[in-house]
N, C-alpha and C positions, 0 to 999 in steps of 0.2 A: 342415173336413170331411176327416178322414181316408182314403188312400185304399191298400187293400193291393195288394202289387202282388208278383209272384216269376215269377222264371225260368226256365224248364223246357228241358227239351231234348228234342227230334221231330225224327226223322230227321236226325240225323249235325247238326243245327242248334239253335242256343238262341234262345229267344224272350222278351221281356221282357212279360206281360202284365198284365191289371186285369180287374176283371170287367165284362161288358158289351162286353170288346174282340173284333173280327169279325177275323183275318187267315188269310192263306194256309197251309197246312204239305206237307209231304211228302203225298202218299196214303196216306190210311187204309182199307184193305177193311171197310167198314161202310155201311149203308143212310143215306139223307139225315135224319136228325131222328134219327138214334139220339145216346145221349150215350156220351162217351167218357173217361175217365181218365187224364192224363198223370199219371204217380208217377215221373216223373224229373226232380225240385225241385231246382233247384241254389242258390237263392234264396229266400228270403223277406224281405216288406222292408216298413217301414211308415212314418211321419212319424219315429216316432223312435229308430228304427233297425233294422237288417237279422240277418236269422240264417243263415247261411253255411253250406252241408253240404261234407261230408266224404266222398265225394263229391258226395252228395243228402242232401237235407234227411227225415230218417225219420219216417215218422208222416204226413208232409204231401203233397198231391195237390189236382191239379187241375183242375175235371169242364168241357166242355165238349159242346156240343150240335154235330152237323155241319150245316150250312145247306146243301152244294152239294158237288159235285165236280165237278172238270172239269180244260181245260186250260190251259196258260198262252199267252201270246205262243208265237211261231215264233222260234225262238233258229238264225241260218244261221251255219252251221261250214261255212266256206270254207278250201282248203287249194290253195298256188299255189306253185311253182319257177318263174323267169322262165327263160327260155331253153330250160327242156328239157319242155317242151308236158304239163306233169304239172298239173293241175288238176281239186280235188276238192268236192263241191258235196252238204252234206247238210243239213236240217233237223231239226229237236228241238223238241218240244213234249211240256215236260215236265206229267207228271199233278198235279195235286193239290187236297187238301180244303179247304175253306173252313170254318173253325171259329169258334164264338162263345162267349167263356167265360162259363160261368154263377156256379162259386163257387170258391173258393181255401178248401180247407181244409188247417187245419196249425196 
């Protein structure tokens, strides 16, 4: 069973997917169940070999459905000097989409 599989890249990050895959990405301004198109393919790739863009692969995109948005863990930025009473205490919780791929064309 062969299984295709490419690379894209979302928000400043590259992702290695297949179809059927559920992960995280950056926030997408889009409603829950709308579908979306990454067309920045850095990769495509299959059993018996891959096809490499220059910088993207042209012609090829790849649609996925949003399932959710929300937020992640509480990421604490803590900032300390010993001795000179300076201590800095913030959190972050960053946004983002939950996405599931539907098809890899290309």
């Amino acid at each position: 069973n062969e299984r295709m599989y490419a690379v894209i890249e979302q928000g400043g990050k590259q992702y290695r997917v297949s179809e059927g895959d559920k992960f995280k990405v950056e926030k997408i301004h889009a409603e829950d169940g709308a579908v979306v198109t990454f067309d920045k393919v850095i990769l495509l790739g299959k059993d018996e070999g891959a096809v490499i863009g220059a910088p993207y692969v042209e012609g090829a995109s790849v649609s996925a459905k949003i399932v959710e948005s929300g937020k992640n863990d509480k990421v604490i930025v803590f900032k300390y000097r010993r001795k000179k009473n300076y201590r800095k205490f913030r959190g972050h919780r960053q946004q983002y989409t939950l996405v599931q791929i539907e098809s890899i064309n290309g």
